[in-house]
C-alpha positions in Angstrom: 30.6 -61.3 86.0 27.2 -61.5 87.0 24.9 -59.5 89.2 25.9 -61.6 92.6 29.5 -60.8 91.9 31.5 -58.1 93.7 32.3 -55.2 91.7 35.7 -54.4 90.1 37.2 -50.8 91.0 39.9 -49.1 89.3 42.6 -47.2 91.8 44.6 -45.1 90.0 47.4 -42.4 91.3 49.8 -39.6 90.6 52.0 -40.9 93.3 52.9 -43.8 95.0 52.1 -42.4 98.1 48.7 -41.7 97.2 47.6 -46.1 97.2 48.5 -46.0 100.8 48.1 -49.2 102.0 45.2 -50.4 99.9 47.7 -53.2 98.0 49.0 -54.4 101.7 45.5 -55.2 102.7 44.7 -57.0 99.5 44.5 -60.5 98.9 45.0 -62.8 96.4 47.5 -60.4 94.4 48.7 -60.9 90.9 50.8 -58.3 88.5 50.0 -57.3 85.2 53.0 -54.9 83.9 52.3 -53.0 80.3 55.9 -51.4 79.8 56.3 -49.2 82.9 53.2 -50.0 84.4 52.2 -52.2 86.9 48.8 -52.9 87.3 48.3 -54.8 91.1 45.1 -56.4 91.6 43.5 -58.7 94.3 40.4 -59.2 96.1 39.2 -57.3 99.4 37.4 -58.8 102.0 35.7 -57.3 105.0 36.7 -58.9 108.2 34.3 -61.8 109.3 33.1 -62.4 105.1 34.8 -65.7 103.5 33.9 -64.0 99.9 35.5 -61.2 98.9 33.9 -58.1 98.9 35.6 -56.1 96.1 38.3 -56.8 93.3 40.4 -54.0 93.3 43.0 -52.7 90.7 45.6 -50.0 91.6 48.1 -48.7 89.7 50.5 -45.9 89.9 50.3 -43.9 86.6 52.9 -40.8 87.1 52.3 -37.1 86.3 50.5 -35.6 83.7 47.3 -36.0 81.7 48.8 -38.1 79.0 50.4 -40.4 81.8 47.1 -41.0 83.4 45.0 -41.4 80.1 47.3 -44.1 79.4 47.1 -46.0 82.4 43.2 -45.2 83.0 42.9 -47.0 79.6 45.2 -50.1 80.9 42.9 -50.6 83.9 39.7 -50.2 82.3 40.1 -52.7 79.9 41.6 -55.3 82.3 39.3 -58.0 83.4 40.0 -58.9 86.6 40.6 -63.3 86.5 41.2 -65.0 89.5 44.3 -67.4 89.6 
């Protein structure tokens, strides 16, 4: 990605609870699944822009350190490709 491109955040959670509606407001979406994990990314846009704004990827990582660790590593080294 260069400069001009929208930067690429990581969301991740103990709980589903916790993503809210950030995947509902995405768009864009694709799946990336690593066992039990399911990585959803997409692109944001802020109302009124026709280029998106931010790539987001959120994933739901469970309870514990080793559980987050795991899936902190998953999302890091995703690249985020369009379709």
């Amino acid at each position: 990605m260069s400069s001009d491109s929208p930067m690429h955040i990581g969301l991740l959670c103990a709980m589903p609870e916790e993503i809210g509606t950030t995947i509902e407001n995405l768009q864009n979406t694709f799946e990336t699944h690593w066992g039990d994990l399911k990585i959803i990314s997409g692109e944001w846009y802020q109302p009124g822009d026709p280029v998106p704004s931010v790539y987001i990827s959120a994933a739901w990582s469970g309870w514990g350190k080793v559980s987050a660790s795991r899936a902190a590593t998953r999302v890091i080294s995703k690249i985020y490709r369009e379709k």
